[in-house]
N, C-alpha and C positions, 0 to 999 in steps of 0.2 A: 430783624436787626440789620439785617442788608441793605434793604430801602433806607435804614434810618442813618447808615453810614455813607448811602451814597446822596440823601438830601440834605448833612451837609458839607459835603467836600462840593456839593452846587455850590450852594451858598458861598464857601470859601476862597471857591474862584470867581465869583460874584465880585465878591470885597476886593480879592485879587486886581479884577478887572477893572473896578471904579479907581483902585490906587495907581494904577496904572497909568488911565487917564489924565490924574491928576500930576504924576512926574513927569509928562510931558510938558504939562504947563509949568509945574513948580519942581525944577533938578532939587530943591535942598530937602523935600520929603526921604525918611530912612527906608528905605524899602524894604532892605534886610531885617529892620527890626521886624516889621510887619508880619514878614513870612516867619521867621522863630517862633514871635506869640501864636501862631495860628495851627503850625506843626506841634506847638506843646498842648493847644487845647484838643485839636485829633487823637496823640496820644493818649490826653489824658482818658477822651472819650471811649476810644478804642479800648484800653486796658481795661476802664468800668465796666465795659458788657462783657467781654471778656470773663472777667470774674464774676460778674452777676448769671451770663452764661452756663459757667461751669458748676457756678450753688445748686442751680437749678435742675443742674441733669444729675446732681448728688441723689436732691431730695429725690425726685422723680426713684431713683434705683432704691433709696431707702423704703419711700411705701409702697414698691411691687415687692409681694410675698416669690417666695422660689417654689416653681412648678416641679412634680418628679417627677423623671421622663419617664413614659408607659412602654413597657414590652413590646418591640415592632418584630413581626415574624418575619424574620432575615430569610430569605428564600436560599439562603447558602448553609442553614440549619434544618434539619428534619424536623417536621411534629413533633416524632416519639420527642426526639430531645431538650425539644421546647416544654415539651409536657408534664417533662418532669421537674422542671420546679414545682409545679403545683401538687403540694402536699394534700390528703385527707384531711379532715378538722380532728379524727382522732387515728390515733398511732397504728390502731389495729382495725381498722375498717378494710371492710373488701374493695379495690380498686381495679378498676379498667378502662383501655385504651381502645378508641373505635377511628378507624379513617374510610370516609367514604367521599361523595364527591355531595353531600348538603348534610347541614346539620344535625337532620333528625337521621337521616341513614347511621351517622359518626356514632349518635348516642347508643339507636340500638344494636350494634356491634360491642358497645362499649359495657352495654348491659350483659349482650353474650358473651364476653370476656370475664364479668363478674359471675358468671355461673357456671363458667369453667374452673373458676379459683375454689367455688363450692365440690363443684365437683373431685379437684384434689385433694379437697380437706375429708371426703370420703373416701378416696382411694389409700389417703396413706393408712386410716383405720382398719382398714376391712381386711390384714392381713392377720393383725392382732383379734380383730372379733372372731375371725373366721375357727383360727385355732383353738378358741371359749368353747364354740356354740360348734358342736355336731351330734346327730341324732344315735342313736343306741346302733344302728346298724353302723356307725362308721363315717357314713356319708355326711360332706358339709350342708345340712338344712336349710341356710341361709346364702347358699351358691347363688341360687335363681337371682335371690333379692337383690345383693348389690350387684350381677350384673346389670341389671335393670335399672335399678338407683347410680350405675356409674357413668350412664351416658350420658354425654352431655348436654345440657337441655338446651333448648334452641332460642326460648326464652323464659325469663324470669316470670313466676307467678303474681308477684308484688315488684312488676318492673317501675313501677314510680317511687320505691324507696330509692333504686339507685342515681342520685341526684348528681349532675354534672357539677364540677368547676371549676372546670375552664372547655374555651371552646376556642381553636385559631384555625386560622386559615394561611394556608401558603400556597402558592401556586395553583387556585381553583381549586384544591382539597383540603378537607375539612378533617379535622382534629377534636376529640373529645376527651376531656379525663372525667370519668364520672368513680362514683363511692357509697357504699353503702355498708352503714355499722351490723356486725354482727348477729345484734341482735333483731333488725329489721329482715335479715336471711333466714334468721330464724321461726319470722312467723309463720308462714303455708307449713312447715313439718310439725311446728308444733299442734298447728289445726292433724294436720293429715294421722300424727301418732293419735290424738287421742280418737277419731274416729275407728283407726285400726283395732284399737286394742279394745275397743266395742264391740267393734266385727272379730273379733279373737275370743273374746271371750262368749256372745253368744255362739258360737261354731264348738266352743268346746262344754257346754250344756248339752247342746246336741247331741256328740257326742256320747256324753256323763249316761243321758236316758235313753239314747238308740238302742233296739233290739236289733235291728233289722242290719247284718251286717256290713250287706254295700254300704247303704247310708250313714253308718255306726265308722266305715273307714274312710268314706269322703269327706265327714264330717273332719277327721281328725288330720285329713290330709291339708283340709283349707287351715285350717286352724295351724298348721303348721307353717304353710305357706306367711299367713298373718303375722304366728310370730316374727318369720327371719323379715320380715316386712320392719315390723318394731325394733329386731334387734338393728338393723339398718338406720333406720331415722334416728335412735336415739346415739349411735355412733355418730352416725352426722350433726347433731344436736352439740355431743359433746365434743366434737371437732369443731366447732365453731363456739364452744365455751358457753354455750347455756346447758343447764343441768334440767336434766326428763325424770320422773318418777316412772318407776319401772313397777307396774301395776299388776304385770301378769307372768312375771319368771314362775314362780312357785305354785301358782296355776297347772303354768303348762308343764313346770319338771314332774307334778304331781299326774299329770292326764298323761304324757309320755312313757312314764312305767305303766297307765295301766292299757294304753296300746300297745306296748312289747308283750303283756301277758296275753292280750285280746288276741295279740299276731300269733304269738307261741302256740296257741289252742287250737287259731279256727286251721280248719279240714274239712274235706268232704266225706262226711262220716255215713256209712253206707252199711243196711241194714235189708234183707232178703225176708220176704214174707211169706209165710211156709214151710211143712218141713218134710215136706214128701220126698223121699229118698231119689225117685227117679228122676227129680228135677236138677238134684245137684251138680252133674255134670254141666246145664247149662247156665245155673247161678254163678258155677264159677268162669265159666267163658265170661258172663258178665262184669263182673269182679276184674279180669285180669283185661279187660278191656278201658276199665274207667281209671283203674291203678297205675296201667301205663301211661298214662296223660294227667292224672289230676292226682294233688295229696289224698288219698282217699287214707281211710282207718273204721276199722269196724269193732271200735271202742264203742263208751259213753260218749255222749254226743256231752259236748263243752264248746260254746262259743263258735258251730261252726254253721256249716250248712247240712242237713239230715236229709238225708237220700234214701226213699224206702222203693224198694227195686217188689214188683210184684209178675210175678209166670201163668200165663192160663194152661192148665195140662195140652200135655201135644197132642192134637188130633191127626191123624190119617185117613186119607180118600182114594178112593181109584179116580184116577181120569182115565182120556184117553192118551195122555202121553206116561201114561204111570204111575205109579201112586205119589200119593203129596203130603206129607209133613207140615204144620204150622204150631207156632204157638205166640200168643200175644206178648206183649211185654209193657207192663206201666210202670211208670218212675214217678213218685211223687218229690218235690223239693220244696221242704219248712223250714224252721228255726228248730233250736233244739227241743222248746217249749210242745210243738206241734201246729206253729202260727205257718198256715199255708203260704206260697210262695208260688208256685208254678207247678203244672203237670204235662209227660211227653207218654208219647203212645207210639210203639212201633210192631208192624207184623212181620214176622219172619216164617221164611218158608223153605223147606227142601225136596228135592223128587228127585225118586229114582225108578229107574225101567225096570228094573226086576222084581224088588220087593221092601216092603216095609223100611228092615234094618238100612237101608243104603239110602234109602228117603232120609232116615233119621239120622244116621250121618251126616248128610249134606246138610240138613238143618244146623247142626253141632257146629259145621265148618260155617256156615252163615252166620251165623251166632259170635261164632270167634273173629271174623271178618266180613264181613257183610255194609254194605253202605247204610244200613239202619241207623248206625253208632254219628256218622258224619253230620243227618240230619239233629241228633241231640246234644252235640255241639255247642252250635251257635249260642244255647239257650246255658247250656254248663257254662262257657267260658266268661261269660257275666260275673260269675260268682267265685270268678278268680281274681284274689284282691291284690291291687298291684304295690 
């Protein structure tokens, strides 16, 4: 438009120029008329682009659509606070924030922020479960479990359901909001319950047919551990609003009375073979030996461990530092059935300088205290069920 205004105001100094010319030669030319016509056709020029100008930058605004300006991370704003516009897609999804100095560090931070949120969705349950579920003796059964179950895990087992977005950056640090619906927190416990409650339930089969009472107690010990395992993840389950079928309460409240009756019975039931008058003083040394350290009862054997204690008559020798007292001593240990288990063997011995009776004494006091007892021990205290 500007060349076009300045080729011709050439022009018009052109004609200017030739009229000019020509009033030297000829004074009666109007000159003034000249220039009027000339300034009117300028203007008129001038005004037309003008207004042809100004249609044109109309139209131009009318067919550019309007751009929305995109979110710039103001370095005078934090992350967190940027982040938080960006909502979940639904209301009650798990969310979390991760800042690291790249991308993928931000996520999984962001993902360990979502398993901390799991993790208080266990913590607030587990006051309410805990006061449910305790075993006959008192104790909370399911203590172990959710400490176990409340730490916070370091990472997510299914960390790709937790899906980021948004991701910003300010000042060479990186910003993550990532989310994941409840129901995808959901999946790894639901796997994990129902293999539990597999391992639950065959432990308390085990259990139902053991004879054998160690195993008949450890058996119900795991079994018990399994449960508060279960009773944990289905709290957690229902903290986070999916509903678990509970396969095996009435199971275990069922096996639980009949290990309180199993606990009530077992003892070390202890039975003396023989009834030779002259041994009784030292059956009962033996007796008051095992009595002091272990439940012993010399009932009907019911559900425990059956200890038959057996004496070889006392023998006496001369040496040459005196005479010597001995007598053997065997302890069998079975079920109440008569299903063997173990056998211990000890020799016990006394001397005395003078004679006989003071051998035989000393033997008595061996008997009553003697380290023979220390070595059958180790093999008794197995069969103490904790």
């Amino acid at each position: 438009m500007k060349c076009l205004n300045l080729l011709l105001c050439g022009c018009l100094v052109s004609l200017l120029g030739c009229g000019g010319s020509k009033a030297a030669a000829k004074h009666d030319v109007n000159a003034d008329a000249i220039r009027a016509k000339s300034s009117q056709a300028f203007d008129e020029l001038e005004t037309g682009d003008v207004v042809k100008q100004l249609s044109e930058t109309k139209a131009v605004q009318t067919a550019t659509p309007k751009v929305q300006p995109q979110p710039v991370a103001d370095s005078r704003v934090s992350l967190a606070e940027l982040l938080q516009s960006y909502a979940c897609p639904n209301g009650d999804d798990l969310r979390g924030l991760g800042f690291a100095d790249d991308a993928s560090a931000a996520l999984a931070l962001a993902q360990k922020d979502i398993s901390a949120k799991i993790q208080s969705v266990l913590v607030a349950k587990t006051v309410e479960t805990r006061r449910a579920d305790v075993d006959a003796a008192g104790k909370e059964s399911i203590q172990s479990s959710f400490e176990a179950k409340t730490q916070v895990f370091t990472q997510l087992q299914n960390a790709q359901d937790a899906r980021p977005v948004a991701t910003l950056t300010v000042g060479g640090k990186f910003g993550v909001a990532a989310c994941m619906t409840r129901s995808d927190a959901a999946k790894p416990f639901v796997r994990e319950l129902e293999i539990t409650q597999d391992s639950l339930m065959l432990a308390l089969k085990i259990f139902d047919e053991q004879k054998h009472p160690i195993v008949k107690n450890n058996a119900f010990k795991a079994a018990q551990d399994l449960y508060a395992c279960t009773v944990s993840i289905e709290t957690l389950l229902a903290g986070l609003g999916v509903a678990s079928e509970n396969k095996t309460k009435t199971v275990f409240d069922s096996a639980q009375q009949n290990y309180n009756a199993f606990r009530s019975q077992y003892a070390f039931y202890f039975q003396t073979e023989g009834a030779d008058a002259s041994m009784q003083q030292l059956r009962r040394a033996v007796f008051e030996r095992f009595s002091a350290k272990y439940p012993v009862r010399t009932a009907e054997c019911k559900d425990g461990l059956l200890l038959k204690l057996e004496l070889s008559p006392v023998e006496c020798a001369e040496g040459s530092l005196g005479i010597s007292c001995s007598t053997d001593l065997f302890l069998s240990g079975s079920n109440c059935e008569g299903e063997s288990y173990f056998g211990l063997h000890a020799k016990v011995k006394g001397s005395g300088r003078y004679d006989v009776n003071e051998a035989k004494k000393r033997l008595n006091e061996n008997v009553s205290k003697g380290d023979w007892f220390n070595e059958w021990v180790p093999e008794l205290d197995k069969w103490r069920l904790e």
